[in-house]
C-alpha positions in Angstrom: -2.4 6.0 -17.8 -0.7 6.4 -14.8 0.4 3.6 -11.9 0.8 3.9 -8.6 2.8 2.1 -5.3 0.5 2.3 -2.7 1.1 1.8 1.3 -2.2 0.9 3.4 -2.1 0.8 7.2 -4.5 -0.9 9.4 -3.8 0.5 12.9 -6.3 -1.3 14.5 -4.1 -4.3 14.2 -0.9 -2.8 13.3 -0.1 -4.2 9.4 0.6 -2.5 6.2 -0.2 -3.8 3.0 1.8 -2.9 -0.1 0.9 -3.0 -4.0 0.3 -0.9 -6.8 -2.6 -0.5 -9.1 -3.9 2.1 -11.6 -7.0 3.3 -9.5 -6.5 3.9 -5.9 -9.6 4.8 -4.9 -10.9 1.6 -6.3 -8.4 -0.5 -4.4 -8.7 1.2 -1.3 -12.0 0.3 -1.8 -11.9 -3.6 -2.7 -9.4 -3.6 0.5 -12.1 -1.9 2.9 -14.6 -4.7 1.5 -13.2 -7.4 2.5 -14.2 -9.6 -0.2 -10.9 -12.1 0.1 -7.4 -12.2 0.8 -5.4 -11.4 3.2 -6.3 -7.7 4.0 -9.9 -9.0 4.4 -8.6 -9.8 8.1 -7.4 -6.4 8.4 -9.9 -3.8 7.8 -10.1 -1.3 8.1 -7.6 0.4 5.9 -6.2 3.6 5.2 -3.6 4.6 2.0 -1.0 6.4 4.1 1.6 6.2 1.1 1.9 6.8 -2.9 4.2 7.6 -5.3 2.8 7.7 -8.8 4.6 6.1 -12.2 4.1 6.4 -15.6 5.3 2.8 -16.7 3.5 -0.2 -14.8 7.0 -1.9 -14.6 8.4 0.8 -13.0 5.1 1.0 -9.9 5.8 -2.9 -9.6 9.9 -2.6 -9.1 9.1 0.2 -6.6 6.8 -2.2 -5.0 9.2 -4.7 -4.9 11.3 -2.4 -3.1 9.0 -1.6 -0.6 8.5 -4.5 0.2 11.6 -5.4 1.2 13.2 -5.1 4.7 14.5 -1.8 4.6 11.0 -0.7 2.2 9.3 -1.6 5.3 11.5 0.4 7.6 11.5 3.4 5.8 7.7 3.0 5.9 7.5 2.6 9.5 10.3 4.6 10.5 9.4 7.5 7.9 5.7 7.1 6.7 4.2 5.7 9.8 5.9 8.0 12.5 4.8 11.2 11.1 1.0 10.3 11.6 
């Protein structure tokens, strides 16, 4: 199975969301629904990052990392500028 760290941008108001999960379709998804949580104020979102991991622990240190204050710059300064 593989895992992935995912990036999700809403740039109707501006946010990313970062997590990882094992189906991204599906959690793009669930996000878009807006069933609960926080990204439920968000929507609408679109992934604008992966990376893809073979170990789970390895997806959630990675998200760890991106969420951090220099994760998030190298998402906005990297990810989010080239769009």
């Amino acid at each position: 199975m593989k895992y992935y760290t995912y990036v999700l941008h809403s740039s109707k108001y501006n946010k990313i969301y970062i997590g990882y999960t094992n189906n991204i379709k599906r959690r793009l998804y669930f996000h878009n629904k807006g069933i609960k949580g926080w990204t439920a104020k968000y929507i609408p979102w679109e992934l604008v990052y992966h990376e893809e991991f073979d170990i789970k622990a390895e997806a959630m240190k990675r998200e760890k990392e991106l969420k951090s204050y220099q994760g998030r710059k190298f998402i906005r300064e990297k990810v989010l500028s080239q769009r």
